[in-house]
C-alpha positions as CSV (number, residue, x, y, z in Angstrom):
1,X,-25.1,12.0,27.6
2,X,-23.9,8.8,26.3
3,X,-26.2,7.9,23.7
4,X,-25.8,11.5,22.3
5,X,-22.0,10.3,22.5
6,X,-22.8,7.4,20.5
7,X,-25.2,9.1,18.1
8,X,-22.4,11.1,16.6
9,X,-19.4,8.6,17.0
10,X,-21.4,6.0,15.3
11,X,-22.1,7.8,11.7
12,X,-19.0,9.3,11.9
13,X,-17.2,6.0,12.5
14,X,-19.3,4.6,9.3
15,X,-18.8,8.0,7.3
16,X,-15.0,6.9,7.8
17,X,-14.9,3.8,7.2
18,X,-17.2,3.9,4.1
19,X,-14.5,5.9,2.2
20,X,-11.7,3.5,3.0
21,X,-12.3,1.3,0.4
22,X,-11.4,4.6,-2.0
23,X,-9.2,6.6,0.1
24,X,-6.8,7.5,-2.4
25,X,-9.4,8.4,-5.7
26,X,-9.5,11.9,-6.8
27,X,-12.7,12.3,-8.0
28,X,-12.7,15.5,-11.2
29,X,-15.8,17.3,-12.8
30,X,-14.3,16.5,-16.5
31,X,-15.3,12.5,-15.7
32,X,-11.6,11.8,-15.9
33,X,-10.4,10.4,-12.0
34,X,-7.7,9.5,-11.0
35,X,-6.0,7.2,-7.9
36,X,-2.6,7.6,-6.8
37,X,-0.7,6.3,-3.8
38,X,3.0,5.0,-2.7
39,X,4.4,1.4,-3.6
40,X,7.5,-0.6,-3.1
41,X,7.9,-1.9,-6.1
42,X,7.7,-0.3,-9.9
43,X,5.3,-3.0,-10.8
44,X,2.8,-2.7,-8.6
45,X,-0.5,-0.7,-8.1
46,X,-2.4,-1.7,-11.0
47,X,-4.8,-4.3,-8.4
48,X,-5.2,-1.7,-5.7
49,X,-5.8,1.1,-8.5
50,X,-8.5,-1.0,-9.9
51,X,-10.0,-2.3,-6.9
52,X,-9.9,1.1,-5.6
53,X,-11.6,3.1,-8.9
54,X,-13.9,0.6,-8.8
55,X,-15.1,0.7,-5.9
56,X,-15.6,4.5,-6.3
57,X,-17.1,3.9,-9.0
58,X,-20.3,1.3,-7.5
59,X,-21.7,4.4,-5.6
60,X,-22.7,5.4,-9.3
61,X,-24.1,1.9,-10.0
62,X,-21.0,2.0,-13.0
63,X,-17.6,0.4,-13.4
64,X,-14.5,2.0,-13.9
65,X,-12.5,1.4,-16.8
66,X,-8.8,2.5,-16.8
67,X,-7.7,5.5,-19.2
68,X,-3.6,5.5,-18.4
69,X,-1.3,4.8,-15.7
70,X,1.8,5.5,-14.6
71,X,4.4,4.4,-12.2
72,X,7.7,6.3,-11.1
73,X,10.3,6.3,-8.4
74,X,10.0,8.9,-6.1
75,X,12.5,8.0,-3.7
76,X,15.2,9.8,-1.1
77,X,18.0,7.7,-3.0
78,X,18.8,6.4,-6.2
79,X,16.4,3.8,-7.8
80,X,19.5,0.8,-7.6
81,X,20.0,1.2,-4.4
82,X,16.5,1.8,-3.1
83,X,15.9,-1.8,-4.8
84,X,18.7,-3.4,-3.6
85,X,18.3,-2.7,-0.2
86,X,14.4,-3.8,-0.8
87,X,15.8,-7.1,-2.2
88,X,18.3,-7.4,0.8
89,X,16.0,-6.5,3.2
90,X,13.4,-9.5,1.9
91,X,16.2,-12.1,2.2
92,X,17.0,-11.3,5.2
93,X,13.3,-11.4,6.8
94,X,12.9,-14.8,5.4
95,X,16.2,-16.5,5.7
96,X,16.2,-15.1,9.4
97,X,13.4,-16.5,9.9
98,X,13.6,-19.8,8.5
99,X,16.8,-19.6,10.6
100,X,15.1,-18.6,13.6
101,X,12.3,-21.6,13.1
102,X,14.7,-24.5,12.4
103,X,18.2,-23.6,13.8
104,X,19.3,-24.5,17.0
105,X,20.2,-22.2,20.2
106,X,22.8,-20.1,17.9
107,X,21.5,-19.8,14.6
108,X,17.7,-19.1,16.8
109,X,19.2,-16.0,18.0
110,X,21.1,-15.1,15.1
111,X,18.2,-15.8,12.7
112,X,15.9,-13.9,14.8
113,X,18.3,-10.8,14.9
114,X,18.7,-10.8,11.1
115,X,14.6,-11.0,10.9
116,X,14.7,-8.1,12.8
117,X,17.0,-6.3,10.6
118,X,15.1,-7.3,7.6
119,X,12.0,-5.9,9.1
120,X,13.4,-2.5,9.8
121,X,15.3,-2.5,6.5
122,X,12.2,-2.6,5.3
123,X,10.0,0.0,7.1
124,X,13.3,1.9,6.9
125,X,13.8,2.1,2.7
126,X,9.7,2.9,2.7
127,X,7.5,2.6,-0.9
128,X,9.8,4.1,-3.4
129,X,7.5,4.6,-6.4
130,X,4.2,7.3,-7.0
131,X,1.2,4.8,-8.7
132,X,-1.1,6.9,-11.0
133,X,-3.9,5.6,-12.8
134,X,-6.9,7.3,-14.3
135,X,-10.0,6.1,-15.0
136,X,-13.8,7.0,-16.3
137,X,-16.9,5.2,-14.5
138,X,-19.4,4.1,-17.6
């Protein structure tokens, strides 16, 4: 029983963990793919877009090459305040913990605290903005 256990966990596990690398392509029959997953910032994707298209694009023995992309803010709240609270939030991770580090009893506790906030501030507020790209493997 537990080797036919393993038997199917096994390639399963590797079936899984194969796609990971790609998990957000969505492969088309025109040729024409596309990746698309959340960020935190309006600027950012294009790394994790490429390194994800192309490693899609290796089963194929080709290399992906970038048609268009696109970024927009897909958030609960407005864009200003989204990226305030993202700013606010970062501040108060690393000053908290910089307080936390090298202050004494007080500002320890207080620093940690204020860590602590930044941190759910964070996980809180989310990724705010949709990353599209599309791409061709040649």
């Amino acid at each position: 029983m537990r080797s036919s256990f393993i038997k199917a966990v096994i390639p399963g596990f590797m079936l899984l963990t194969a796609c990971a690398h790609h998990r957000d392509v969505r492969p088309s029959e025109d040729g024409l793919h596309s990746v698309q997953f959340q960020t935190e910032e309006k600027g950012q994707g294009f790394r994790e877009g490429m390194s994800q298209a192309n490693h899609y694009c290796e089963q194929f023995k080709q290399q992906a090459y970038q048609v268009n992309e696109s970024s927009q803010y897909v958030g609960s709240m407005d864009e200003s305040t989204y990226n305030t609270g993202k700013t606010v939030s970062k501040v108060a991770k690393v000053a908290g913990t910089a307080g936390y580090i090298f202050g004494g009893k007080n500002e320890s506790k207080v620093g940690g605290a204020a860590s602590v906030g930044g941190v759910v501030g964070d996980a809180v507020l989310g990724e705010g903005y949709q990353y599209q790209m599309r791409f061709k493997c040649k």
